[in-house]
C-alpha positions in Angstrom: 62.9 -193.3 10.0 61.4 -194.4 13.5 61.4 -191.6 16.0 63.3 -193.4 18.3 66.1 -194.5 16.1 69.7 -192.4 16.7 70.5 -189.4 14.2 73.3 -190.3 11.9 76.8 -188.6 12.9 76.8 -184.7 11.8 79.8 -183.9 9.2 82.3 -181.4 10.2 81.0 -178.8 7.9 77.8 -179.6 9.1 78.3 -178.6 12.4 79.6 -175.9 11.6 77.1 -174.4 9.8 74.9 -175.3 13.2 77.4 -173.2 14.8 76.9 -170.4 12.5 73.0 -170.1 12.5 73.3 -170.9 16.3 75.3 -166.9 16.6 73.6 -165.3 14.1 70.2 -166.4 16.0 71.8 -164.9 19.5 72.7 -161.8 17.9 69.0 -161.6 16.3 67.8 -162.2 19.7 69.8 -160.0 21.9 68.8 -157.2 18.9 65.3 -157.9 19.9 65.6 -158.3 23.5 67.5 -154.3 23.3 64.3 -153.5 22.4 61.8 -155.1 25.0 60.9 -153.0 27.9 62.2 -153.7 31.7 59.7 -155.7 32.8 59.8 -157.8 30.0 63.7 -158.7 30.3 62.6 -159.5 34.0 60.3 -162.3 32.7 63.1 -163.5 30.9 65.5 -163.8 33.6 62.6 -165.1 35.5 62.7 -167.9 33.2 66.4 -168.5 33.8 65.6 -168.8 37.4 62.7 -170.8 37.3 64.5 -173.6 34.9 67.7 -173.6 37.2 68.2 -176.5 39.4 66.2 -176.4 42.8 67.1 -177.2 46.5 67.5 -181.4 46.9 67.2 -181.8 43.2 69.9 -182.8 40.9 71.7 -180.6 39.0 71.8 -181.3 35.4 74.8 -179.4 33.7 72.8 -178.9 30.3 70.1 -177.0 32.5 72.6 -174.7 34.6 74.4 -174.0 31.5 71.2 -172.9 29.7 70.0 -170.6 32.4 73.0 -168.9 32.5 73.1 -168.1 29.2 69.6 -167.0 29.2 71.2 -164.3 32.3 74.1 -163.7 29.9 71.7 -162.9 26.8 69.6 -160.5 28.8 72.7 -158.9 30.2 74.1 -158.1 26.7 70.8 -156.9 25.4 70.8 -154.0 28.1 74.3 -153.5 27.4 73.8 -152.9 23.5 70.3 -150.9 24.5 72.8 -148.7 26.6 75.6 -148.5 24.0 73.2 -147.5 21.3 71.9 -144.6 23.6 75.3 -143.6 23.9 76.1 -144.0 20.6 72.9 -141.7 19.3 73.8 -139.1 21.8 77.1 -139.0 20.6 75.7 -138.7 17.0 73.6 -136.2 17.6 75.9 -134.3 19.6 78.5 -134.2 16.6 75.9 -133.7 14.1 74.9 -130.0 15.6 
């Protein structure tokens, strides 16, 4: 198959087993991002920033999309990092 030729049409079930791997991969990530220090979640918001669209360029929709949901994946890791805290402390608590 040339490298330039289209991709035949996904089946149904096909894509929806794309859609499955594609969550399960954000919730592996977001576990691992819970666990990355400050500075490192920065970079990674950073990132979004840098990719987004810049003054008197064009905006393309796949590229706003994607740096927003590099912010949103950042902003649930810190939220799972501060709901396991919670959650450990209220563990703990119960447990003595």
């Amino acid at each position: 198959m040339d490298a330039f030729s289209p991709d035949p049409d996904l089946s149904n079930a096909e894509l929806v087993q794309l859609r499955v791997r594609v969550v399960a991969l954000e919730n592996l990530l977001i576990t691992l991002l819970a666990q990355n220090s400050e500075q490192q979640l920065d970079l990674g918001r950073d990132m979004a920033t840098y990719i987004s669209p810049r003054p008197g360029h064009t905006d393309h929709p796949l590229t706003v999309h994607a740096a927003a949901q590099m912010l949103h994946l950042t902003q649930r890791a810190v939220r799972l990092r501060a709901g396991r805290r919670t959650a450990s402390s209220y563990t703990a608590w119960h447990l003595v």
